[in-house]
C-alpha positions in Angstrom: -1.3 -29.0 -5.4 2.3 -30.1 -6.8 5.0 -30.6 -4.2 7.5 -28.1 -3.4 10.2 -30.3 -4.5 8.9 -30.6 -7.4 8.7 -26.7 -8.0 10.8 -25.7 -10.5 13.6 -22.4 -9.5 12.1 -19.3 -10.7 14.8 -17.7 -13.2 14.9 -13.9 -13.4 13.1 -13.0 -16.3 10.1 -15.6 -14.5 10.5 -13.4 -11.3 10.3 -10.1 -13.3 7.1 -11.3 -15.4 5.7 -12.3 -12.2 6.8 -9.0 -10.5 5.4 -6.7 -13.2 1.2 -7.4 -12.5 2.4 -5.2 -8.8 4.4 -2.7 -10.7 0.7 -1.8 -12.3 -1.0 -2.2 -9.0 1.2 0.4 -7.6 0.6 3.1 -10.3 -3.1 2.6 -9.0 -2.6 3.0 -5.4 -0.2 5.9 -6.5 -2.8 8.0 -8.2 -5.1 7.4 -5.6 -2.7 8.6 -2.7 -1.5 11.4 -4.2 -4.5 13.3 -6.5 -7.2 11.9 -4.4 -7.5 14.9 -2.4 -6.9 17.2 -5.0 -9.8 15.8 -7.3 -12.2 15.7 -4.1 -10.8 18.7 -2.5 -12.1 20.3 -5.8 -15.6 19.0 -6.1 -15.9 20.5 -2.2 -15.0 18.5 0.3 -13.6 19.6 3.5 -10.8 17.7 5.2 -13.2 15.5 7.6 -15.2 14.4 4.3 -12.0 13.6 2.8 -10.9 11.7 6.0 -13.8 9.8 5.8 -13.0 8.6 2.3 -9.7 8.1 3.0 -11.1 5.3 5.3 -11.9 3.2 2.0 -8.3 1.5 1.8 -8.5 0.2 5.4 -11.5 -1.0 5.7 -12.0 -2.6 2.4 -8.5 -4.4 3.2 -9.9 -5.8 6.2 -13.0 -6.8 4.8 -12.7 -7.4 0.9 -9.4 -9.6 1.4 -10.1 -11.9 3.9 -13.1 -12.8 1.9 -11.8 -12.6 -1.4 -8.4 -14.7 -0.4 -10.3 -17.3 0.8 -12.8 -17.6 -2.4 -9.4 -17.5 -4.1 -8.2 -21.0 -2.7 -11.9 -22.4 -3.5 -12.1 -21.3 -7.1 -12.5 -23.7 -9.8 -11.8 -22.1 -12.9 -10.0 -22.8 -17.0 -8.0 -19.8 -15.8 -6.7 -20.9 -12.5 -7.0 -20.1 -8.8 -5.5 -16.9 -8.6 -5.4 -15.1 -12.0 -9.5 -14.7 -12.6 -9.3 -12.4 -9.1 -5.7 -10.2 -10.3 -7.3 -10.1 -13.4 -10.9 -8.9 -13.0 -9.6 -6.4 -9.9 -7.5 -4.7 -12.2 -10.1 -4.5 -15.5 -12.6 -3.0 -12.7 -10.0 -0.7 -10.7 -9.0 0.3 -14.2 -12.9 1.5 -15.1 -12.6 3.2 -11.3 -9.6 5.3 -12.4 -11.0 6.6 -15.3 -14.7 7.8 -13.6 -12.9 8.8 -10.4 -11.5 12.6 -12.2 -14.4 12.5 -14.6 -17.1 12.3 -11.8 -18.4 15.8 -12.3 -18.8 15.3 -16.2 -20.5 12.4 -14.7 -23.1 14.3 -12.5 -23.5 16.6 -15.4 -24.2 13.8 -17.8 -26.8 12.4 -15.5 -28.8 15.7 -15.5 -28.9 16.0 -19.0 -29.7 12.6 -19.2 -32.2 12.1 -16.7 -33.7 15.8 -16.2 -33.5 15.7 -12.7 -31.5 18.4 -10.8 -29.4 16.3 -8.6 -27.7 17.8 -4.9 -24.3 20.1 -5.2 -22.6 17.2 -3.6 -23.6 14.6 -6.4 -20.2 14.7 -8.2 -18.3 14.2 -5.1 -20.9 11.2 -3.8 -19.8 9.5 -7.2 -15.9 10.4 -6.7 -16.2 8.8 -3.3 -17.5 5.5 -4.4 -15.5 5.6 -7.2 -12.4 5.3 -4.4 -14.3 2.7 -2.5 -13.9 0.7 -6.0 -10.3 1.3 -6.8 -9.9 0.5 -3.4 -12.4 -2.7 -3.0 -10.5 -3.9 -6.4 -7.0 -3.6 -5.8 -7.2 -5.6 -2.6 -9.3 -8.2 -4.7 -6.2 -8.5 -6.8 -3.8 -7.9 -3.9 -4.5 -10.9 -1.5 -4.7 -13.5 -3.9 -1.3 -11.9 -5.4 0.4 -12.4 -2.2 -0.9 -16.0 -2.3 0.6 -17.0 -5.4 4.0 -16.7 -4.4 3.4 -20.4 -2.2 1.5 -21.6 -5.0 3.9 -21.6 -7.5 7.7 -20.8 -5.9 9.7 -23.2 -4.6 9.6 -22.5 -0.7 13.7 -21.6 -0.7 12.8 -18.8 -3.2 10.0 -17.2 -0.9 12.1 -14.1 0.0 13.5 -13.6 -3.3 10.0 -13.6 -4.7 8.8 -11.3 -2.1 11.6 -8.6 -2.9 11.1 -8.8 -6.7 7.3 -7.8 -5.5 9.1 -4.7 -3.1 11.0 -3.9 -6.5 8.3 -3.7 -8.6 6.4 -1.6 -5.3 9.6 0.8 -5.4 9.8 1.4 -9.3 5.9 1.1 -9.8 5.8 4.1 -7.4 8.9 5.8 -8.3 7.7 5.6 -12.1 3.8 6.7 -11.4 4.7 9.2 -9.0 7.6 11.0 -11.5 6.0 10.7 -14.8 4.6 14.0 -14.4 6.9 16.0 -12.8 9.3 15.0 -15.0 7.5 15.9 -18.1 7.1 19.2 -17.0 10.8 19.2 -16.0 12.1 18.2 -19.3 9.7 19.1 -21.9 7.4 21.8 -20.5 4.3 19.7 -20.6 2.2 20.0 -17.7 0.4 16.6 -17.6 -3.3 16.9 -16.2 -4.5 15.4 -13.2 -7.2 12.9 -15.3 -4.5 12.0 -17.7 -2.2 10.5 -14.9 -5.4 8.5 -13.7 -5.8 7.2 -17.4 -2.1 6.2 -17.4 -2.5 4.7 -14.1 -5.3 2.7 -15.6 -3.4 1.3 -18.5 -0.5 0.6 -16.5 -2.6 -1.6 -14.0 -4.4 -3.5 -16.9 -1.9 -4.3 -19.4 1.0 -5.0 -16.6 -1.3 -7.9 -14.6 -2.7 -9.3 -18.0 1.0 -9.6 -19.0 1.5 -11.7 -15.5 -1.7 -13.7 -16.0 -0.3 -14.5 -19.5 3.1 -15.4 -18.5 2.7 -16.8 -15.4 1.2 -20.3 -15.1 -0.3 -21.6 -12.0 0.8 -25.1 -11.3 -2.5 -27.1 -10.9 -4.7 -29.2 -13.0 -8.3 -28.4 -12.6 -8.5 -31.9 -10.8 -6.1 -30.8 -8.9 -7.5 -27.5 -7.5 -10.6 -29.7 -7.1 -8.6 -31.9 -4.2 -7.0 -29.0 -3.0 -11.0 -27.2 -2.2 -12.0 -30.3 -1.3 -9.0 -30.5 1.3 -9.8 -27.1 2.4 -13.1 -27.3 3.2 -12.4 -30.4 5.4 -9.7 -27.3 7.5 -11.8 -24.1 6.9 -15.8 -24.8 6.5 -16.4 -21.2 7.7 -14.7 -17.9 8.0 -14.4 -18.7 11.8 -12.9 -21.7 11.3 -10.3 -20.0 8.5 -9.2 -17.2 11.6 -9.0 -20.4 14.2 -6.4 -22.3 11.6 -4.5 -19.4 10.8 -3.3 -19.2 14.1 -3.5 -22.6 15.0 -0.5 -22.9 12.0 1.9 -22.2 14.6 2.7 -20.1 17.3 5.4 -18.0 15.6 2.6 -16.9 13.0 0.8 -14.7 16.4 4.4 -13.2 17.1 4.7 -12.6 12.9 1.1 -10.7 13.3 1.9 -8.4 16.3 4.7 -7.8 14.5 3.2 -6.9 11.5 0.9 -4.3 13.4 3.2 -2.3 14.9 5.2 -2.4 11.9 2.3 -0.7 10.0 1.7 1.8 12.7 4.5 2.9 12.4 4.8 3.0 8.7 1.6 5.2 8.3 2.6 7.2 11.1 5.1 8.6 8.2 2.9 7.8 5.3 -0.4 9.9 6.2 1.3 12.7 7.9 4.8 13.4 5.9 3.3 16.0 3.6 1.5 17.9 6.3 5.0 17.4 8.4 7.0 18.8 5.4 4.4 21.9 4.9 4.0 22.9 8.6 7.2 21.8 10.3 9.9 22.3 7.5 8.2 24.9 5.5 6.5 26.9 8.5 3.8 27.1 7.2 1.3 27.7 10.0 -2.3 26.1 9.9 -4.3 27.7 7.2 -7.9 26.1 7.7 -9.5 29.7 9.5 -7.2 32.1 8.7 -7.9 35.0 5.8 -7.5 35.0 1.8 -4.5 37.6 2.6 -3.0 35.2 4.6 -3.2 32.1 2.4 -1.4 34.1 -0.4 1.1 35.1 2.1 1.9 31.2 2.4 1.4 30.6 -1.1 4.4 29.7 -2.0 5.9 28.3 1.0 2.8 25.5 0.7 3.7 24.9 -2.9 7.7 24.1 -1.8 6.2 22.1 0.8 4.0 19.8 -0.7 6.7 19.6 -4.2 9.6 18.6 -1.5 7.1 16.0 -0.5 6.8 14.7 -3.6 10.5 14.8 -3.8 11.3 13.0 -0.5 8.6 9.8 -1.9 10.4 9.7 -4.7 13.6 9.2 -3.0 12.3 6.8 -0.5 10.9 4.3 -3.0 13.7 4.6 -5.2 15.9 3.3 -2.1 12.8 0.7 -2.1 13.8 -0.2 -5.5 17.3 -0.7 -5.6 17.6 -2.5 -2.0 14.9 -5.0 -2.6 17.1 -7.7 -4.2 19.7 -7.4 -2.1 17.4 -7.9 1.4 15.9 -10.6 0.0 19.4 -12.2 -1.6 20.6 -11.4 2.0 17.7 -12.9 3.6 17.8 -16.0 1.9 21.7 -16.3 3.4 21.4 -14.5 7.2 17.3 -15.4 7.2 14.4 -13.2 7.2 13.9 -12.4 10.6 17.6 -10.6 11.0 17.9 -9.1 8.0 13.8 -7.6 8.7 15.2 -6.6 12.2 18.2 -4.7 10.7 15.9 -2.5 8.2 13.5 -2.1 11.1 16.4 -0.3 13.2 17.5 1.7 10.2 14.0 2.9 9.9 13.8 3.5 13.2 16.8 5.6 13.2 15.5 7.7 10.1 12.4 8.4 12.1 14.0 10.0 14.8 16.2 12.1 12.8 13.2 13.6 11.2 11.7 13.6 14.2 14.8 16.2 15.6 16.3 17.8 12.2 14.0 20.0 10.2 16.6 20.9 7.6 15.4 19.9 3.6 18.4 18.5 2.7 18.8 16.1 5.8 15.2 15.0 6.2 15.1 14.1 1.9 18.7 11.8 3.3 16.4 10.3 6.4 13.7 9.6 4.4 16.0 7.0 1.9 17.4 5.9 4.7 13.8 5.0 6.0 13.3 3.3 2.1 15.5 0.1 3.2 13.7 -0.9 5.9 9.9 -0.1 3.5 12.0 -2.3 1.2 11.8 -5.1 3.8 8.5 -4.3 5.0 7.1 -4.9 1.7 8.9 -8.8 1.7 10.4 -10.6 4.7 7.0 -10.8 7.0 5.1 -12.0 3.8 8.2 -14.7 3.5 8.1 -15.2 7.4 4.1 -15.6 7.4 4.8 -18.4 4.3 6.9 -20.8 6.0 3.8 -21.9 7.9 0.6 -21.9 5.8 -1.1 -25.2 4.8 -1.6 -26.4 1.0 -4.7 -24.9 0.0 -5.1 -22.2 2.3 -2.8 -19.6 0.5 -5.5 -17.0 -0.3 -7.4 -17.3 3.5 -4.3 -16.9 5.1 -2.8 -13.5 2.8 -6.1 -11.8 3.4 -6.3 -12.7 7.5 -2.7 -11.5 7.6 -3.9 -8.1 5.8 -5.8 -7.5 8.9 -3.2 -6.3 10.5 -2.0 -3.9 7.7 -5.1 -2.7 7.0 -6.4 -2.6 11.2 -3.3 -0.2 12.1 -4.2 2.6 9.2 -7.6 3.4 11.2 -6.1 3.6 14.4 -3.5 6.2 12.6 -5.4 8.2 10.7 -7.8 8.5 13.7 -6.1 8.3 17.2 -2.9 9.4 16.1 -4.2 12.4 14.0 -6.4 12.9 17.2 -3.0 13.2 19.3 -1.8 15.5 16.7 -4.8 17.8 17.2 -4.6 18.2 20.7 -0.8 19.7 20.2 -1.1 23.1 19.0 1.3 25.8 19.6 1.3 29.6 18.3 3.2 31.2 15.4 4.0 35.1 16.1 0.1 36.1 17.7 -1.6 35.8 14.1 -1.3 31.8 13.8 -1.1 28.7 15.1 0.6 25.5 14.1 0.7 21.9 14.9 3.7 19.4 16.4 3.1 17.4 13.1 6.5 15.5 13.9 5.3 13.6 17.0 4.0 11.1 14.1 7.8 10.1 14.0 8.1 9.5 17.6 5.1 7.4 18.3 6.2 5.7 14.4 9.7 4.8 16.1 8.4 3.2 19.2 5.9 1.4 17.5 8.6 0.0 15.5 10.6 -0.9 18.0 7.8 -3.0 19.4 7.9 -4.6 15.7 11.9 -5.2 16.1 11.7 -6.6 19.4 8.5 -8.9 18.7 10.2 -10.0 15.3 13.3 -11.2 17.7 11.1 -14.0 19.1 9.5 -15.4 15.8 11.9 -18.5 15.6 11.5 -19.5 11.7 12.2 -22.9 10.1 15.6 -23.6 9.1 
């Protein structure tokens, strides 16, 4: 692998073309956030069955990128290191998106094809593996994404090259997330739920192909041959490949704890926001036993609800957006670890003024606020984390270190969601309703943990 003083300075337009492949990425993992549980919710799934496929992001992360980054590091390929794995997870991811919303018109094709009367469920049993692939692929293209950054930026451009990746997070999600609302807005055209999935799926294909195009990893094929040879002298088994990561240094432990905390308490908001905005700011008690009357009583208090959600996302990676260049032009002068610490506390702060205001207006303010530190988030422990990984062992080390994304979204979406259960309290003598804002408290301490662990990573200078 070249030197990094031999790296040439990204220029903008570089940084942009090597942003844009996670601009597409993000319109995948948009879709599947936000229509997922319409689409299965529709071919009947209850919300435990959804839970359970909600699962597929977290513990594909922790399994597919590990494996995948460190296969990344060992290919041998005409195209590269990197690009065959951003490329192929996006072309299959891309196939994903398009089944996933056509999954009963699959079932139904599979009777008529077959003969054979398949189970009710059949549809949705398609659907849910269809999310297991979007899932599975997106992390295949993710990890070694995250890797390339070291391969091919000089190591004083790290932070900037992690921001232009938060930017294109921000827009991608801003962008996938406001197409159809806005359509509907200013032309009257209500786009359907398997045309955003098809859009999504375009996006994702043609914006990585356009980064595997322009975007040229710096490495012979002789040279990636020294480089595998080199890393299977460090990392002859997946055992070995955990040992070295944190054998690196001792500040890549603190950059880890930090980094689980910091994703607690980032799902804490992520998973539970909507049902926070429905139940907490819309009063809109729990409607999972009550009576048909009573649902269309609530009708439309669920429908502002979930749209201010919608709203509120859009604000919060649009603050994602236009902060990420700065915190990483900042970052580059004051260093990662203050500037990270800084959007930490502002998040922090948002946190607990949703956690106390219930107002519209004030929470939609909170949640930008809470967009700088996502901004960071998405950047400065990625630039941290690089400071200290060995030539060769990019891809192994970006898919150990999403361990600890991926690890915190169980314990979330089970323990805390648990916690959140156990809180009930009654509306009037006809209802009852849930303390769905205690997800912002037990966010803000687990980010303070992050904040104070992040003030003891000492990084190289």
């Amino acid at each position: 692998m070249e030197d990094n003083n031999i790296l040439k300075k990204f220029t903008t337009v570089q940084f942009l073309n090597f942003a844009l492949g996670f601009l597409g990425l993000q319109f995948a993992w948009q879709m599947r956030i936000i229509l997922s549980g319409p689409v299965t919710e529709g071919l009947g799934a209850s919300p435990f069955l959804y839970g359970l496929i909600w699962l597929a992001g977290p513990f594909t992360g922790m399994v597919v990128q590990p494996i995948v980054g460190a296969l990344s590091d060992k290919t041998v390929s005409p195209f590269g290191r990197r690009r065959p794995y951003l490329l192929g997870g996006a072309l299959l991811a891309s196939l994903a998106l398009w089944i996933f919303p056509n999954s009963a018109n699959v079932a139904d094709f599979l009777h008529n094809f077959t003969g054979i009367n398949f189970p009710p469920l059949t549809a949705l049993f398609i659907a849910a593996i269809m999310i297991w692939i979007i899932d599975a692929c997106v992390n295949v293209a993710q990890g070694p994404y995250r890797a390339l950054v070291p391969d091919v930026v000089p190591e004083e451009q790290y932070s900037i090259a992690n921001s232009y990746i938060s930017l294109a997070i921000g827009l991608g999600s801003v962008i996938a997330a406001g197409t159809a609302p806005f359509l509907k807005w200013a032309f009257g055209y209500q786009m359907s739920i398997t045309a955003q999935f098809i859009m999504a799926a375009l996006a994702f294909t043609l914006a990585m192909t356009w980064t595997c195009i322009t975007i040229k990893e710096r490495q012979t094929r002789k040279e990636i041959i020294k480089d595998v040879a080199a890393a299977d002298k460090i990392e002859p088994t997946f055992v070995d490949s955990v040992k070295n990561f944190f054998a690196m240094s001792p500040e890549v432990s603190k950059i880890c704890i930090m980094q689980f905390f910091t994703w607690i308490g980032t799902m804490c908001m992520m998973i539970f926001f909507t049902q926070y905005a429905v139940h907490t700011i819309y009063c809109v008690p729990d409607l999972t036993t009550v009576d048909e009357f009573s649902r269309q009583t609530f009708s439309q208090a669920l429908v502002n609800g979930t749209n201010f959600s919608s709203v509120c996302f859009a604000i919060f990676n649009l603050v994602c957006f236009l902060v990420a260049i700065p915190i990483g032009i900042l970052s580059a002068k004051y260093t990662n670890k203050k500037v990270h610490i800084i959007s930490l506390i502002t998040m922090i702060l948002a946190y607990l003024g949703m956690f106390i205001a219930k107002q519209p207006k004030a929470v939609a303010l909170l949640m930008g606020v809470a967009g700088i530190g996502w901004a960071s988030i998405c950047a400065l422990p990625f630039a941290m984390l690089s400071q200290f990984i060995k030539k060769g062992t990019e891809g192994s080390v970006m898919g150990i270190f999403n361990i600890f994304i991926a690890g915190p979204q169980v314990f979330v979406c089970t323990l805390v969601a648990w916690l959140i259960s156990k809180c009930s309290f009654p509306m009037g003598s006809d209802y009852i309703n849930y303390h769905w804002e205690y997800a912002f408290l037990i966010g803000a301490v687990c980010l303070t943990i992050a904040a104070l662990v992040a003030k003891t990573v000492r990084e190289k200078v």
